[in-house]
VMD Tcl script that draws the C-alpha trace (Angstrom):
set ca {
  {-131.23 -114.90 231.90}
  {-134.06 -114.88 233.90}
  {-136.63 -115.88 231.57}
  {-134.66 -118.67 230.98}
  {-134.57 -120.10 233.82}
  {-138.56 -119.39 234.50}
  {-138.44 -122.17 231.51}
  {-136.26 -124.29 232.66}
  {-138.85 -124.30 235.31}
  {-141.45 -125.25 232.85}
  {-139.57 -127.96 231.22}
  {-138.61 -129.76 234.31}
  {-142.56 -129.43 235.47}
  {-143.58 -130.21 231.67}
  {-141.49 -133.42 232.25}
  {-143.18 -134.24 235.20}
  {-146.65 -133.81 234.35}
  {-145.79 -136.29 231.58}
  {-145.35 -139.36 233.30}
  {-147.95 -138.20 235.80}
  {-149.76 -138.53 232.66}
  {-147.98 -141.89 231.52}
  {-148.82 -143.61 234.98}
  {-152.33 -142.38 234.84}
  {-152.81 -144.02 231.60}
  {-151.17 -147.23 232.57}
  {-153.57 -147.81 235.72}
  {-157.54 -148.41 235.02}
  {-158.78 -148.37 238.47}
  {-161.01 -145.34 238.13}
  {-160.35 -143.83 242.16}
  {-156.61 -142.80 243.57}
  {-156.47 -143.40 247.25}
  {-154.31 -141.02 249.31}
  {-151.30 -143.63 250.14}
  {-150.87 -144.14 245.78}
  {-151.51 -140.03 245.38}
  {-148.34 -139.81 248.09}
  {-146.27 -142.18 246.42}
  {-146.77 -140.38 243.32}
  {-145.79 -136.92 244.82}
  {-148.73 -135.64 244.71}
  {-149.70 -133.64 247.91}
  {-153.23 -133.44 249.08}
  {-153.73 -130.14 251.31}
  {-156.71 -129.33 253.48}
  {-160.63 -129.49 252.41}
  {-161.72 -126.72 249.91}
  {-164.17 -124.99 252.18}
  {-166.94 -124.36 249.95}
  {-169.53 -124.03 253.03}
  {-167.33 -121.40 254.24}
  {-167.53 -122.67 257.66}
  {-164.10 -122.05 259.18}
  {-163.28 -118.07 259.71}
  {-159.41 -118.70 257.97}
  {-158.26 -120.63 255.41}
  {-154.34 -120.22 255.42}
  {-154.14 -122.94 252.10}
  {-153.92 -121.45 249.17}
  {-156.61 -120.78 246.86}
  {-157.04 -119.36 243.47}
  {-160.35 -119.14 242.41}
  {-163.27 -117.75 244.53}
  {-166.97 -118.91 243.84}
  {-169.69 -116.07 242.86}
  {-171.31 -114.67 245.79}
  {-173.11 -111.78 244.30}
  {-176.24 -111.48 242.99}
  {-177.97 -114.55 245.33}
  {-181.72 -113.14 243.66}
  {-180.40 -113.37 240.27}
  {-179.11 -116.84 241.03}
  {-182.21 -118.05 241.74}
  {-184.17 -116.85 239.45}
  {-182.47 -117.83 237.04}
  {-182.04 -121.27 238.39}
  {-185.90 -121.59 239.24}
  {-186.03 -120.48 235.14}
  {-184.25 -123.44 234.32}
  {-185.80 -125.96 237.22}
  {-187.62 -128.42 233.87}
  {-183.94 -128.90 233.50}
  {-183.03 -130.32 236.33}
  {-186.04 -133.26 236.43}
  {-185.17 -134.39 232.95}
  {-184.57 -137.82 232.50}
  {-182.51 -139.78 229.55}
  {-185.82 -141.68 228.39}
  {-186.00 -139.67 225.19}
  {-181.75 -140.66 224.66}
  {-182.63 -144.31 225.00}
  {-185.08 -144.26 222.35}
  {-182.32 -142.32 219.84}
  {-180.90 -145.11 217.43}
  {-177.52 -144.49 218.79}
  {-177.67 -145.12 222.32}
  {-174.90 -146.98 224.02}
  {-176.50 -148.50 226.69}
  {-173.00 -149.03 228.51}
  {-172.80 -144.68 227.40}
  {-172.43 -144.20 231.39}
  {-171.30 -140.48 231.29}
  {-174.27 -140.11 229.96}
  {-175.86 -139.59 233.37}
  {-173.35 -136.92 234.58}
  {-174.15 -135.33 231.24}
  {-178.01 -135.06 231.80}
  {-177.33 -133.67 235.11}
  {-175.33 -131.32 233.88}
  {-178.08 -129.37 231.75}
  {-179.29 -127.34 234.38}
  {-176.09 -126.03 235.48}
  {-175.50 -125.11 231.32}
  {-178.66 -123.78 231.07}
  {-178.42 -121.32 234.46}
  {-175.02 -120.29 233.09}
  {-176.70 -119.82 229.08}
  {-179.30 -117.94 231.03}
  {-176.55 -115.43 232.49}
  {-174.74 -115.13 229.84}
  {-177.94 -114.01 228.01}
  {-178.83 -111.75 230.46}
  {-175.20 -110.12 231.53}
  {-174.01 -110.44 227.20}
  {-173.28 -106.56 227.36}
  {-171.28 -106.46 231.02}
  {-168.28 -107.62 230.48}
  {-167.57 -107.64 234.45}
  {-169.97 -110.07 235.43}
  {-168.11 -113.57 236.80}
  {-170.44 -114.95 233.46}
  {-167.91 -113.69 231.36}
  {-164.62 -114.18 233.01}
  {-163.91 -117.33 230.64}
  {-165.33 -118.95 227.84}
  {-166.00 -122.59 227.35}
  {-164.53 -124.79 224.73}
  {-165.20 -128.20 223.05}
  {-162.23 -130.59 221.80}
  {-162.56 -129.72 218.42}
  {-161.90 -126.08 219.28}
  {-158.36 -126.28 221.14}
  {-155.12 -127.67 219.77}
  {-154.52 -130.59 222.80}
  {-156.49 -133.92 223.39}
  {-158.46 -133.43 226.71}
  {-159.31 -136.02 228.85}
  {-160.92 -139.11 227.83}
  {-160.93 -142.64 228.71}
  {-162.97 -145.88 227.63}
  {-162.58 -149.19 228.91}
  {-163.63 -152.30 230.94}
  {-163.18 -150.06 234.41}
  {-163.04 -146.51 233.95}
  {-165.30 -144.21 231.74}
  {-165.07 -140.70 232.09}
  {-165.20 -137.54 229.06}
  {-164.31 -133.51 228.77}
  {-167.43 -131.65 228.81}
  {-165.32 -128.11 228.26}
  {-162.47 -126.62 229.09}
  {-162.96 -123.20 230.46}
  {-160.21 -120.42 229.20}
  {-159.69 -116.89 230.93}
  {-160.79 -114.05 228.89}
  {-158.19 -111.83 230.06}
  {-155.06 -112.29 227.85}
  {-152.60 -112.50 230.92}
  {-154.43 -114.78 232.84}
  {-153.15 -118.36 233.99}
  {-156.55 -119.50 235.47}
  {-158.26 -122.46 233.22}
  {-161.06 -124.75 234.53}
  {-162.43 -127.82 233.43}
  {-166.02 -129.47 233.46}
  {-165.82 -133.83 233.64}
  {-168.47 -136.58 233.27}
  {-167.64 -139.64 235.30}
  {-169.88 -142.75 236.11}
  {-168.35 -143.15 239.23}
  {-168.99 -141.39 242.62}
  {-165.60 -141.30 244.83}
  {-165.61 -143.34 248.22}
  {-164.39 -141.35 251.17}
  {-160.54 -140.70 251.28}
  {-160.06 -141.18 247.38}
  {-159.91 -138.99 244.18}
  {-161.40 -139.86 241.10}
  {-158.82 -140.85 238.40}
  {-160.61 -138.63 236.20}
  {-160.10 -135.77 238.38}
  {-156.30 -136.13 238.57}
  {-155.92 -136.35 234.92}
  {-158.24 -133.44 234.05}
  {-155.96 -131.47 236.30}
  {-152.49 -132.98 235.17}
  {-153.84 -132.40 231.38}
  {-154.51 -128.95 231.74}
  {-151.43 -127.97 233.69}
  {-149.33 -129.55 231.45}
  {-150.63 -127.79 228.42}
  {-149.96 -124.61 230.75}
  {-146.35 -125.04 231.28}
  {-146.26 -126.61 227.07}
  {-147.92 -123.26 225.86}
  {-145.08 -120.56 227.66}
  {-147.66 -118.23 227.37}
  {-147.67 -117.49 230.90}
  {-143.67 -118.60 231.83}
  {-143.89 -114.90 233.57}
  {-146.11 -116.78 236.12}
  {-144.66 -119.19 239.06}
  {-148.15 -120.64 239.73}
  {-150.50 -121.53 236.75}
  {-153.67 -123.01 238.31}
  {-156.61 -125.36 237.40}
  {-160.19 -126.12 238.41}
  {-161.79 -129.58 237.65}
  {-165.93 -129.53 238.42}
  {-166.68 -133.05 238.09}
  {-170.38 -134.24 237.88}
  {-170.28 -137.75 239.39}
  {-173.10 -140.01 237.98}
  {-176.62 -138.01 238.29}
  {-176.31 -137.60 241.74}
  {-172.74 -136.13 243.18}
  {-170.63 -133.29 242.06}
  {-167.09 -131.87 243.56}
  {-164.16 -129.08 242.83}
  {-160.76 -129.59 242.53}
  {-158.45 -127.19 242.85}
  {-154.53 -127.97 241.32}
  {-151.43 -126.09 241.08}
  {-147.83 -126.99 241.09}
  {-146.19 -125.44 243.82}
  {-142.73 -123.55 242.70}
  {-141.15 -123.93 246.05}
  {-141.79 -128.17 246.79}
  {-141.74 -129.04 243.15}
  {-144.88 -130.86 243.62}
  {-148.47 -131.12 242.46}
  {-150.52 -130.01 244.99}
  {-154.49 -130.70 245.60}
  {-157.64 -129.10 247.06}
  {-160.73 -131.20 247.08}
  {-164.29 -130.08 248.05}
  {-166.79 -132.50 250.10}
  {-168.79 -134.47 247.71}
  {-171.84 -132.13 246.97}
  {-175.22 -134.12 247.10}
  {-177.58 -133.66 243.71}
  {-179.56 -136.14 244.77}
  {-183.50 -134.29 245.26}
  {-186.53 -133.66 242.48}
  {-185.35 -129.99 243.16}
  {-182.01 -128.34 242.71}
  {-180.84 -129.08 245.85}
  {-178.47 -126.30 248.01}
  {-175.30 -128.16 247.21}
  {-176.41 -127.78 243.59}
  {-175.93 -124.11 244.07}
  {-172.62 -124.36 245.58}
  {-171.57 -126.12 242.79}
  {-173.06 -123.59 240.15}
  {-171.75 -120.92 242.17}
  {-168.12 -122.32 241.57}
  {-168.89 -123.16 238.27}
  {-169.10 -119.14 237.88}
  {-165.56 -118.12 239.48}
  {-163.40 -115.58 239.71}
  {-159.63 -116.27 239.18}
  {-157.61 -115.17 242.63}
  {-154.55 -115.41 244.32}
  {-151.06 -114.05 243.47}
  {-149.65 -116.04 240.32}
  {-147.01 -113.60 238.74}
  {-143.62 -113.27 239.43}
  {-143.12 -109.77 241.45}
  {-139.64 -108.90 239.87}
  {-136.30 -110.48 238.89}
  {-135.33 -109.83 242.09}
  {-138.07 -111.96 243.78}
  {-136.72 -115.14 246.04}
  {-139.99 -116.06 247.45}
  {-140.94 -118.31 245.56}
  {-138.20 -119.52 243.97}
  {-137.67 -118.40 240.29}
  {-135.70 -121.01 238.16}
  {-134.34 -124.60 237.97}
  {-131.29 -123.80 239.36}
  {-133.13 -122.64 242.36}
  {-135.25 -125.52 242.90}
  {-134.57 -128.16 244.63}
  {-135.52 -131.78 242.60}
  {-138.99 -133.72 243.53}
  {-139.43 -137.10 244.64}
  {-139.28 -139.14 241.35}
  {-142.47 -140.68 240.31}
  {-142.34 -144.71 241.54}
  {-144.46 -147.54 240.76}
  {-147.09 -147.97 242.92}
  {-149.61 -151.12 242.93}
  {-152.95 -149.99 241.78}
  {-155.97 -151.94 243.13}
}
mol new
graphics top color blue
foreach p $ca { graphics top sphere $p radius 0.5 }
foreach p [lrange $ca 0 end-1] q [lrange $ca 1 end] { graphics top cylinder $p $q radius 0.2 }
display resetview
């Protein structure tokens, strides 16, 4: 009885995730401003703190950057610094060059970060502890749902990988994007909202992890050449809702990889954290099927400018 209604859970979410994903589709515009993420029932909680400047952070969070190892880090990101000055000259000359291709500049900026993480991975291929080997990356053609994509006259944005927990009982998944576009204050990239709506719906869609009342996601978005942020996404058991954490825009923008850079990388190598199962049949807190659960706000229209 119980695992049923820990389903019923998962279809009402599954359902809702869906025509998140339906209105998503529907609207070009390629930022959300907070007023349209609110009328959509999405809530947006406090700043991820990724400079780890206030003592407490009572929000939750699930996934916890790599802090060990700052020498290793280094080197190996000084080993990959021809990386990070490489420019798409050598692209424009290839015979099939879009010129219009705009993820194309997220995508160049991304090689450093790929080749820091290839140079861990390398290093770290026989410990199976290090935060290197806590999930492993996959392409489209590898996994059995469409990721993210979108092509036309106003938005632009592709999947790099989706990142999937080695450990079997694991809900954590990530998600690397390449978007043209660099958010203005106070909005989230549309790109960003569907990576995370994609991913948790093919969470709840799987039941692989129905013994689990939060199943959350991490979106590292390269904007353009020159910005990057984290997203952090989970639907919330208790409020029925979608809920966000969003980092400051991090600043690429140097000949050098630039500090930010290495905040980025350093989330780009997490650890999954945070209290996701459910403790017993007996747990209330939070709440543990659809009878339970009081309904969400239903998803209205909402102009999109």
């Amino acid at each position: 009885m119980e695992q049923i209604r820990r389903r019923n859970l998962e279809v009402a979410q599954f359902k809702q995730l869906c025509a998140l994903k339906k209105y998503i589709h529907r609207h070009s515009p390629p930022t959300i401003d907070d007023s349209e993420l609110e009328a959509l029932g999405v809530l947006k909680r406090t700043d991820l703190d990724v400079d780890n400047s206030s003592p407490c952070d009572f929000e939750p969070r699930f996934f916890s950057p790599w802090y060990d190892g700052d020498s290793d880090l280094k080197e190996e990101g000084d080993g990959a610094r021809v990386y990070w000055s490489e420019t798409l000259d050598r692209d424009k000359d290839h015979p099939e060059w879009i010129p219009n291709a705009g993820y194309k500049y997220p995508e160049m900026r991304a090689r450093w970060f790929n080749r820091v993480c290839f140079r861990l991975a390398r290093d770290h291929e026989d410990d199976k502890t290090h935060p290197i080997c806590t999930y492993t990356a996959f392409a489209q053609e590898d996994l059995d749902f469409s990721v993210p994509y979108r092509h036309d006259y106003r938005s632009h944005y592709v999947t790099e990988a989706v990142m999937l927990p080695t450990a079997a009982d694991t809900p954590h998944t990530g998600i690397t994007m390449f978007d043209p576009v660099v958010a203005p204050e106070g909005t989230m990239l549309r790109s960003e909202l569907d990576a995370a709506v994609t991913l948790l719906r093919e969470q709840v869609r799987s039941g692989r992890f129905t013994d689990h009342h939060t199943k959350p996601v991490l979106v590292l978005s390269y904007q353009w050449e020159t910005h990057g942020r984290i997203t952090q996404a989970h639907i919330d058991a208790k409020l029925n809702k979608l809920v966000i954490r969003q980092s400051r825009l991090l600043n690429f923008k140097a000949k050098e990889p630039t500090p930010d850079a290495y905040i980025f990388l350093r989330w780009l190598i997490n650890r999954p954290v945070g209290a996701t199962k459910y403790v017993s049949v007996q747990d209330d807190d939070p709440p543990q099927g659809r009878d339970r659960l009081e309904a969400g706000p239903p998803l209205v229209e909402v102009e999109s400018r």
